[in-house]
C-alpha positions in Angstrom: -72.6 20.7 106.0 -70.4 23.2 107.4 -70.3 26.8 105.4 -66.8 27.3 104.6 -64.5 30.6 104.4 -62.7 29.1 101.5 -59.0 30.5 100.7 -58.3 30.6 97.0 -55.2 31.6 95.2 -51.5 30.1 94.1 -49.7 28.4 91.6 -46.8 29.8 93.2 -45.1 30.8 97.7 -45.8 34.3 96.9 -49.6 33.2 97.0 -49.6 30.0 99.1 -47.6 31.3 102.2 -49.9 34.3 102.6 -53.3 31.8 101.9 -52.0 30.0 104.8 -50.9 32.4 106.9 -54.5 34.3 106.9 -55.8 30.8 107.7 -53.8 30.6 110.7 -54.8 34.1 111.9 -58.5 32.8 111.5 -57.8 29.4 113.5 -56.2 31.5 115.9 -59.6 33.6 116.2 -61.5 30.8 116.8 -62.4 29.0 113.9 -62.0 25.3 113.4 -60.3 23.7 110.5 -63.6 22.3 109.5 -64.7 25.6 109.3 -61.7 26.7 106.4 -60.8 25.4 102.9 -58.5 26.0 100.3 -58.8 26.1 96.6 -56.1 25.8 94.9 -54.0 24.9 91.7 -53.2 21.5 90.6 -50.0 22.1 88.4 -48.9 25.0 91.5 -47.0 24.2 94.7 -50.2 24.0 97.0 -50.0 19.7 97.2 -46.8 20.1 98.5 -47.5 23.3 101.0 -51.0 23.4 101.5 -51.9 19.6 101.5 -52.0 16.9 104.2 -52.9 19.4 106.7 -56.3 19.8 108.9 -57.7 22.0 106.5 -59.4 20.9 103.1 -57.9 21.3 100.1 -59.2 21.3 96.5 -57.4 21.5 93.2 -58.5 22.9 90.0 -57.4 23.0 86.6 -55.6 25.5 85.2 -52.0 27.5 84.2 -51.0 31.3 83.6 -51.6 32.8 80.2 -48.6 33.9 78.2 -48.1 37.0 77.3 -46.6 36.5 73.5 -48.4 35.4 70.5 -45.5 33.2 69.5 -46.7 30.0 68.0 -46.1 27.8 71.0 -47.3 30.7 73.3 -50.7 30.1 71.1 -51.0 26.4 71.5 -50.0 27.0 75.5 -52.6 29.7 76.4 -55.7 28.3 74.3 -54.9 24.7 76.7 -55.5 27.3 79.6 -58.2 28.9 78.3 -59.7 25.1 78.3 -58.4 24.6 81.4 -59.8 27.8 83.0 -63.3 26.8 81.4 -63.4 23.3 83.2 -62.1 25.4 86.4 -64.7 27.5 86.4 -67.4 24.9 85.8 -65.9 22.7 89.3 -65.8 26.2 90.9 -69.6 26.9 90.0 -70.7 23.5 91.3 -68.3 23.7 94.3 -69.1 27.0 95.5 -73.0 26.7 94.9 -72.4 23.3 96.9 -70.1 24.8 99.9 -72.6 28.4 100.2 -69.3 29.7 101.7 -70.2 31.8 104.3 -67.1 34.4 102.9 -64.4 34.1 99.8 -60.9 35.0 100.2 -59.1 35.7 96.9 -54.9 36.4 97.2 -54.6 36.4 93.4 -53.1 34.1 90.6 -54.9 32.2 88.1 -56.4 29.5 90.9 -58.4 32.6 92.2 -60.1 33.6 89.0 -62.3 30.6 89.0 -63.6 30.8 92.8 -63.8 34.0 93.4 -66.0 34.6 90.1 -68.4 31.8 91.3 -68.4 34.2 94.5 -69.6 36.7 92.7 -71.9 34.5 90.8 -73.6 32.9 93.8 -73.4 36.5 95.7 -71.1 35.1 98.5 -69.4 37.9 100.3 -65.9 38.3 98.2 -62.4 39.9 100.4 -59.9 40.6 97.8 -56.9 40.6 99.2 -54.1 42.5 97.7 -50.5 41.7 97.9 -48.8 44.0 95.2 -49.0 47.6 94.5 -50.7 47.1 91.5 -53.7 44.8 91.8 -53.4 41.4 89.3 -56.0 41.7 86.3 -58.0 38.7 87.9 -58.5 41.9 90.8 -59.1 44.6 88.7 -61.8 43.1 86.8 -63.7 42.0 90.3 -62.6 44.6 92.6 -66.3 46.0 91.7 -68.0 43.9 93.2 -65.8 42.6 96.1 -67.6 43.2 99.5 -63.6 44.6 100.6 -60.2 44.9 99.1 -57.6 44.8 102.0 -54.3 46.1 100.4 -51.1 45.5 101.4 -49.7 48.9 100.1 -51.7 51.9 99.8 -54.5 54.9 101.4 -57.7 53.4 103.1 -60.6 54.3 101.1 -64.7 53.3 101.2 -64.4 50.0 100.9 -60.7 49.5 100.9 -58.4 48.6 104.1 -54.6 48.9 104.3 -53.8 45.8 106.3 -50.3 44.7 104.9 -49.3 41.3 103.6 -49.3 38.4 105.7 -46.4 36.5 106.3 -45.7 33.4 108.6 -44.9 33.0 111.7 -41.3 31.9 112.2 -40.5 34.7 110.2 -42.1 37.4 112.3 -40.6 35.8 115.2 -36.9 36.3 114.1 -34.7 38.1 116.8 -33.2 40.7 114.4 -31.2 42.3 117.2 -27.8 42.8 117.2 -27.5 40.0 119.4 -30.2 38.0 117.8 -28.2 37.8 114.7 -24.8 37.1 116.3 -26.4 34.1 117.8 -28.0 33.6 114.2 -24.7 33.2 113.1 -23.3 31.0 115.7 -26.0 28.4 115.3 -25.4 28.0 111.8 -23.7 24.4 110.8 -21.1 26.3 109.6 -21.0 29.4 111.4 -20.3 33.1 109.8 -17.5 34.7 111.9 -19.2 37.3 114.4 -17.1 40.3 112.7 -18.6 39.6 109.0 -21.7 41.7 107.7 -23.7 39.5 105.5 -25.2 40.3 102.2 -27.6 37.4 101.0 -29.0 37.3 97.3 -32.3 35.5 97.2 -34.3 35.8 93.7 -36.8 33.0 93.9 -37.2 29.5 93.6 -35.9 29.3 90.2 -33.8 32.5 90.1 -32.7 35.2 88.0 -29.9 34.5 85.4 -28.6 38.2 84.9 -28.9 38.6 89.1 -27.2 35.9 89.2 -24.4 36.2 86.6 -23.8 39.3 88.0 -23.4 38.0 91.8 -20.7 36.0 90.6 -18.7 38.7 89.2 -18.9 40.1 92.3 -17.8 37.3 94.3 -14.4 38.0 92.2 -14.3 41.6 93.3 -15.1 40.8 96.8 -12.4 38.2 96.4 -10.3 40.1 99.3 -12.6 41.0 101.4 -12.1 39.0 104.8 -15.1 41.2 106.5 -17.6 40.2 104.3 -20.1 36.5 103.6 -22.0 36.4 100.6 -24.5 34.4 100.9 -25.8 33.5 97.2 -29.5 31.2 96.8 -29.3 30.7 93.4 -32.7 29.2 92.8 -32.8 25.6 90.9 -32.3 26.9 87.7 -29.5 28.4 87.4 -27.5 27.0 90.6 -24.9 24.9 88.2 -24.1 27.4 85.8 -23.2 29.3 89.0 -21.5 26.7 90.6 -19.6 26.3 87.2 -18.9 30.2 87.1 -17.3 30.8 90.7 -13.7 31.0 91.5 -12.1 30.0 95.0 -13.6 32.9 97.0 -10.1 33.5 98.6 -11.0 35.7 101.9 -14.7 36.5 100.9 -17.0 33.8 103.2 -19.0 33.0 99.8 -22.0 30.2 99.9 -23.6 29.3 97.1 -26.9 27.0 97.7 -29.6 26.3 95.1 -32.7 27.2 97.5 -33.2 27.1 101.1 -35.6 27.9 103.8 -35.1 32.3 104.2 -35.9 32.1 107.5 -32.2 30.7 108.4 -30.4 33.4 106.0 -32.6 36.7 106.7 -31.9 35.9 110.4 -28.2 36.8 109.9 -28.4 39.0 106.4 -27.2 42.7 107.1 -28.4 43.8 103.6 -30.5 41.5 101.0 -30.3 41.9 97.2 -33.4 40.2 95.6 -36.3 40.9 93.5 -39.4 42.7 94.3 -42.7 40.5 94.7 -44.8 41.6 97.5 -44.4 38.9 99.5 -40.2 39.7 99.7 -41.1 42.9 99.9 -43.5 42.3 103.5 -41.2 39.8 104.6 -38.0 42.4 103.8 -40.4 45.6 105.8 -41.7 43.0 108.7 -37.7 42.1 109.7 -36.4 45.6 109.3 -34.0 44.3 106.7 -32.3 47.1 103.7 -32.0 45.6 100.6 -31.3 46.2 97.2 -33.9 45.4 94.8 -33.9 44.2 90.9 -37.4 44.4 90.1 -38.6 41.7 87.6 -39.1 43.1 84.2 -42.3 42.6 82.0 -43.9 41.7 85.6 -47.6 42.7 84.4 -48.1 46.0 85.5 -44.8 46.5 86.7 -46.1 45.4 90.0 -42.1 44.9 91.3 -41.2 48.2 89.9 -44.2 49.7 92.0 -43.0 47.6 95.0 -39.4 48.4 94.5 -40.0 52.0 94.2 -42.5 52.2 97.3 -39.7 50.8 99.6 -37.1 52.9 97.8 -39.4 56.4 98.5 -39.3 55.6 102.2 -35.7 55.0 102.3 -35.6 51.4 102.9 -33.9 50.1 99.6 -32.3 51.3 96.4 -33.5 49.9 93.0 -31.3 48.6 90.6 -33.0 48.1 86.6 -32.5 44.2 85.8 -30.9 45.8 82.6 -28.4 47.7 84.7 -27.7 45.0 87.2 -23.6 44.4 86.7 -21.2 43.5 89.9 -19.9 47.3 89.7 -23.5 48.2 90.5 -24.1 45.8 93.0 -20.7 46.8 94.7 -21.5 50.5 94.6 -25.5 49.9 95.8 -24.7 46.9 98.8 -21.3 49.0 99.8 -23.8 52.4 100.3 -26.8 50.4 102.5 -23.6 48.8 104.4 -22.0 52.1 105.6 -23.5 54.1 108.8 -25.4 56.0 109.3 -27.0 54.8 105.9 -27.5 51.0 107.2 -29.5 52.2 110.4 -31.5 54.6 108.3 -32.6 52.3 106.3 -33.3 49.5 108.7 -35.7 52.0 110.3 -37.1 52.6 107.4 -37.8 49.6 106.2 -39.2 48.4 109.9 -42.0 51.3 110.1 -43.2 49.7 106.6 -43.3 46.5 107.8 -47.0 44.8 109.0 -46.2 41.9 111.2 -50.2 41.9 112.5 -51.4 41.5 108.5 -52.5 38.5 109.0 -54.4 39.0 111.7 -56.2 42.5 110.2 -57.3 40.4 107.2 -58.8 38.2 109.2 -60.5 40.2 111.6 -62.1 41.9 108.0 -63.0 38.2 106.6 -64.9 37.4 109.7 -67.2 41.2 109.9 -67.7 40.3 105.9 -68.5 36.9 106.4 -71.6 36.0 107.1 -73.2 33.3 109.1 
């Protein structure tokens, strides 16, 4: 049987893309898709993402713990704690069975399971990173991980700075002037060439107070003929927004439950959206200034450390969720708009950005693995 480097992580994209973009930096350097699997989450998005393809994929058990001792919080997080036990059994038997020649962890609750059989089995561990602050699953085995590549940080014994992966249409976006003029034009319904384009992107499901407050500004920027908003609701909340707007008038304002990014960060001028780390690489690797309304209660403010890491280097302003109104939004997205401020912080954000991640965490999975 074929020792693995195994990929493990997910439950949600922020974990997935980068899981998959590391394994197509390592197919690139010559390994075979026999040669890779992933271990994943069955009640996450990795079926969907990460399955049907060349490379094996296994699902474990599992879900997030809640952070509230509410009643149903109770009953929720001691059916994970049962569900993390039976993943960690499957992970024991599976890794002792695989002898995975490395272990690549990118962090959520999938990861706890397989990379602590790593470390149980003494299979050489790569933690990999993606936020400023490390998840608890990565504190607690950052000990004995053979390396931690970090996407923000100082190098360090042990410890590599290598960025966060992201995929490959979107590091091959023409962000030109040009390239996003064409961008525009190729769109089904194409943005007039003179517009600047804000685009508000808060996840998959979206952020209810981000969005409410989008909506308000919509209304201000009722007038505005040189402007497209661009506004991805997320599933959740796309009717109540949809129920919300007025006629935009002379504002160019979409409204779209969730789409592909690629399509809209190809013609945003400035982005307003929350600060995971895997917006935040994608925001640095395309050069792109945003405005950023870090999640709040994210565990260990992780957004708020990513927010304010971009904001330091000039590349964003932060907004508080608590303080996100449209007379906020107006005042931050009219600042990053104006020159010289816009180029600034486009150059800001660009000498950030890590489009080789990938490939550096790859090139350290293969000197840790072993053969």
């Amino acid at each position: 049987m074929t020792r693995p480097v195994v990929l493990t992580g997910g439950g949600t994209g922020g974990h997935i893309f980068p899981m998959r973009a590391i394994a197509e930096a390592l197919l690139d350097g010559g390994l075979a898709p026999a040669e890779l699997r992933y271990v994943g989450s069955r009640r996450g998005q990795e079926a969907t993402l990460l399955g049907g393809g060349p490379i094996a994929l296994t699902l474990l058990p599992g879900r997030g713990i809640k952070r509230s001792m509410r009643p149903r919080a109770v009953v929720d997080n001691l059916a994970a704690l049962a569900a993390l036990a039976a993943a960690m059994s499957r992970a024991l038997y599976d890794v002792g069975r695989w002898r995975p020649r490395a272990v690549v962890s990118v962090g959520g609750y999938a990861a706890a399971a397989v990379a602590s059989a790593a470390v149980l089995w003494r299979r050489p561990l790569v933690l990999v990173d993606l936020d400023a602050v490390p998840s608890a699953t990565h504190r607690l085995l950052a000990r004995f991980a053979t390396v931690r590549c970090v996407a923000l940080g100082s190098p360090a014994p042990g410890v590599e700075v290598t960025g966060a992966p992201v995929r490959d249409d979107l590091r091959r976006l023409d962000r030109s002037p040009e390239g996003r003029q064409r961008a525009k034009a190729q769109l089904a319904e194409a943005i007039d060439p003179a517009r600047r384009v804000v685009v508000v992107m808060t996840g998959s499901l979206g952020a209810a107070r981000v969005n409410r407050a989008v909506v308000e500004l919509a209304r201000r920027w009722r007038d505005r003929d040189d402007l497209c908003l661009v506004h991805v609701t997320g599933r959740r909340d796309f009717q109540m927004v949809c129920d919300a707007r007025l006629e935009a008038g002379a504002l160019d304002y979409r409204v779209i439950d969730f789409a592909d990014m690629t399509t809209w960060w190809a013609v945003a001028d400035v982005a307003v959206c929350r600060a995971g780390a895997m917006t935040v690489a994608e925001l640095t690797v395309l050069g792109l200034p945003a405005v950023l309304v870090p999640l709040p209660g994210a565990p260990g403010d992780h957004q708020g450390h990513n927010a304010r890491s971009l904001a330091a280097a000039g590349a964003a302003v932060v907004v508080d969720d608590g303080d996100c109104d449209a007379e906020v939004l107006d005042d931050r997205v009219s600042t990053l708009l104006a020159e010289p401020r816009w180029s600034e912080a486009s150059a800001a954000s660009a000498r950030l950005g890590k489009p080789d991640a990938a490939r550096a965490i790859a090139e350290v999975v293969e000197r840790a693995a072993v053969s």
